[in-house]
N, C-alpha and C positions, 0 to 999 in steps of 0.2 A: 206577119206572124199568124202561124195559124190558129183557129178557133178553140181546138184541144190544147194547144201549149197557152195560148192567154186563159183559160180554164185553168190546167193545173198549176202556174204559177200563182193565179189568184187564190185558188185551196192550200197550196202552202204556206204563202203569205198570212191569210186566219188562221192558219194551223201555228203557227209560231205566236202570232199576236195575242191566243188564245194562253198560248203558254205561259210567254212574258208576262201577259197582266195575273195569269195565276201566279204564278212567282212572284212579282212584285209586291200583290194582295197580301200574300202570306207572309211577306217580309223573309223569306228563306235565303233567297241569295240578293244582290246587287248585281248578279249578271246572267246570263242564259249557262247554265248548265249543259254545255254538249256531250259530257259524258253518255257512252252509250245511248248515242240518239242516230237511226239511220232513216237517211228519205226512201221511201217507197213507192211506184212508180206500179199499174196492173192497167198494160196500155188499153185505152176506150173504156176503163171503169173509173179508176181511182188513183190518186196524187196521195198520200200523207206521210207521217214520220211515226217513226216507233221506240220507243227506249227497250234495248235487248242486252244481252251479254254478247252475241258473236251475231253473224249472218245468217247463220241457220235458225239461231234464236227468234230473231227479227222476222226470218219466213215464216215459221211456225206461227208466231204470236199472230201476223197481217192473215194468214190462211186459217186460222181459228176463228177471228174476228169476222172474215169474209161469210167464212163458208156458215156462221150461225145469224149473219145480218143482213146479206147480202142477195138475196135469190138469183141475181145475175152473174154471181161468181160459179168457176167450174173450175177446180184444181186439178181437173188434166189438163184444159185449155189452157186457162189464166195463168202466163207467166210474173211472178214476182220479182219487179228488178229492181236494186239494193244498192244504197251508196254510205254507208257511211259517213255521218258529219264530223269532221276531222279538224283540229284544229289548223293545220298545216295547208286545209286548202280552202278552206270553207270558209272558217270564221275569223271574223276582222278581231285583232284584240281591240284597236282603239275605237272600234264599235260596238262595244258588248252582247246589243240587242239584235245585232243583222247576221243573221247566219245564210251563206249561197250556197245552194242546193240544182243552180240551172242546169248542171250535167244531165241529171237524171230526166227533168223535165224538157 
């Protein structure tokens, strides 16, 4: 496996567990909310997930983020590739907390 893919599964991996223990903390739900939650993938920068309304949503929101934090992003270069976490492919019901995202990564 290569260096970049054990890379961004490991940033998703904290990106989730960061989530879960905020939800937990807060006592908000008893399970990972995947509503409007898509993985985001900006090959040779960035792995993470976004909560949007649609896909365009989701680009907008990662290329705002990018382009005011990031000096290495370039939104002509940088392409943003988007998957939606769905419950139909992604998330286990009788795992509440394990959401799979490996397409994209």
């Amino acid at each position: 496996m290569s260096r970049m893919k054990l890379f961004s599964m490991h940033m998703i991996t904290l990106c989730l567990q960061k989530m879960i223990s905020s939800v937990v903390r807060k006592g908000v739900l008893n399970i990972l909310d995947i509503t409007n939650l898509y993985a985001y993938r900006i090959e040779e920068l960035a792995v993470g997930i976004v909560k949007a309304e649609s896909y365009e949503d989701a680009r907008e929101k990662v290329k705002a983020a990018y382009l005011k934090h990031n000096d290495c992003f370039d939104s002509e270069r940088d392409f943003i590739e988007l998957k939606e976490i769905a419950e139909n492919d992604s998330w286990f019901s009788d795992n509440p907390d394990v959401v799979e995202v490996d397409e994209l990564v």
